[in-house]
C-alpha positions, 0 to 999 in steps of 0.5 A: 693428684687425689684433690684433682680427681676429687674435683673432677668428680665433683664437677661431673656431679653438677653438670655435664652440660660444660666443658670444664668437667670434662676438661678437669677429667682430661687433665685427671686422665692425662696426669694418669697416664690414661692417654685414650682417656684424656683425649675422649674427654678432651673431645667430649668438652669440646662437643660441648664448647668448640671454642674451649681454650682448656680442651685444645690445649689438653688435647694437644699436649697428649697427642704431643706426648704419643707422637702425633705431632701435626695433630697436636700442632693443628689443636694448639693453633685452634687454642691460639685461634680462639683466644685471638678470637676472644681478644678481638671481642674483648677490644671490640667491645672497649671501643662501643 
């Protein structure tokens, strides 16, 4: 866990500007136990990219762990939602 909090920090350190950060604070805050936390920070990654994969599923595993079931079904579909996205891009672009 002190190697996952190093590089959190060390990510917020360079830039705030991706989702990655946040993201890996997530998962610092969730493996914690700091609940509230790891959703804020679920959150604020995807402020940053609406499309991040990393944060819906962060985000539907801690409201899956405090019982918020619909919630965590509806960010787990927006997870699978914009990797089917991706793999539509990625095929579209194999046909050009």
């Amino acid at each position: 866990m002190k190697d996952l909090e190093q590089l959190s920090l060390q990510l917020m350190s360079i830039s705030e500007d991706f989702p990655e950060p946040w993201v890996s604070m997530g998962y610092y805050a969730y493996v914690t136990k700091k609940t509230s936390k790891a959703l804020y920070f679920a959150h604020k990654a995807l402020l940053v990219d609406r499309q991040c994969v990393e944060a819906y599923i962060l985000k539907g595993s801690v409201l899956l762990d405090i019982k918020k079931l619909q919630d965590a079904v509806l960010h787990f579909r927006y997870a699978a939602f914009a990797l089917f996205l991706d793999l539509l891009q990625t095929k579209s672009i194999q046909l050009k």
